[in-house]
N, C-alpha and C positions, 0 to 999 in steps of 0.2 A: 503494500500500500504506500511506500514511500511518497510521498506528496502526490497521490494520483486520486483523484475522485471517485469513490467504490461505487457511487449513485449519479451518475451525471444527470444533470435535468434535462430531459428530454424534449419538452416543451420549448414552443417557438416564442420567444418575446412577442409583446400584444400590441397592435399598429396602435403607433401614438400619434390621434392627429395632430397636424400644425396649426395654430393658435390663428387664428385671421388677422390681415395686418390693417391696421387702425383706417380707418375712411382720410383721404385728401381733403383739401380745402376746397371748394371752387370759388369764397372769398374768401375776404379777410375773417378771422373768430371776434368776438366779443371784447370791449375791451376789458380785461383783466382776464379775459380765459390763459388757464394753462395748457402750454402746450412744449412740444419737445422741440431741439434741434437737432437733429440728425448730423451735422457739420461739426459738431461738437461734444462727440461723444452722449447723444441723447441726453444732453443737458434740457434739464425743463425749466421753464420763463414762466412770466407771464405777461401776456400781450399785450403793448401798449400803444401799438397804432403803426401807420404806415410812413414809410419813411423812404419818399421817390417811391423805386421798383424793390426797395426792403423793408420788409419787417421788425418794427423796433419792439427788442423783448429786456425782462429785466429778471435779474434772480427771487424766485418767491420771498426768500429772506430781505428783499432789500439790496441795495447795491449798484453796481454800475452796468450799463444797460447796454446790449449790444444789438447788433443789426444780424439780420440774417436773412437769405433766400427764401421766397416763398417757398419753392419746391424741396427746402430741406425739412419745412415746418410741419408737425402732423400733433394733431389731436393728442395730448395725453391721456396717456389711459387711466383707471380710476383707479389702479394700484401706485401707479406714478404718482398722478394725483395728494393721493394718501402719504405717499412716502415724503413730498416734497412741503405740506402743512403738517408733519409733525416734525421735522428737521428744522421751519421754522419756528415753531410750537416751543421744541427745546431748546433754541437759540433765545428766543424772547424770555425764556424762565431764567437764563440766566446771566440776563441782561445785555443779551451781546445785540439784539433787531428791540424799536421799540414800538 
């Protein structure tokens, strides 16, 4: 039995579907919607308006605001969402956003 498996599983791993990817804009979102950027490591903003042929985003915590492509911007999804108002949530407790 030296490191060999006396019972291999015989079963086939179970198809795991792929997750849908978030809907496009065909305009601009809301302002204060959050949303990702793509160009940036899925960094998530939130939208502050239009800026020429870019979109001026800023970080949920507060901060300095950048520009980016439309076609890189997509909808945050509602776990990003989550992640990105408790990250500020815990900044504001400890006094670092006010």
């Amino acid at each position: 039995m030296n490191g060999e498996n006396a019972c291999p599983n015989a079963q086939e791993p179970p198809d795991i579907p792929e997750l849908p990817e978030p809907p496009e804009f065909s305009e601009p979102p809301a302002l204060g919607a959050l949303v990702v950027d793509t160009s940036r490591a899925d960094r998530v903003g939130e939208f502050r308006g239009v800026a020429g042929a870019r979109w001026s985003l800023r970080p949920v915590g507060g901060g300095r605001e950048w520009e980016a492509e439309p076609g890189d911007v997509r909808p945050a999804l509602v776990m990003e969402q989550l992640r990105a108002r408790t990250a500020r949530l815990n900044a504001r407790s400890r006094g670092e956003v006010l």
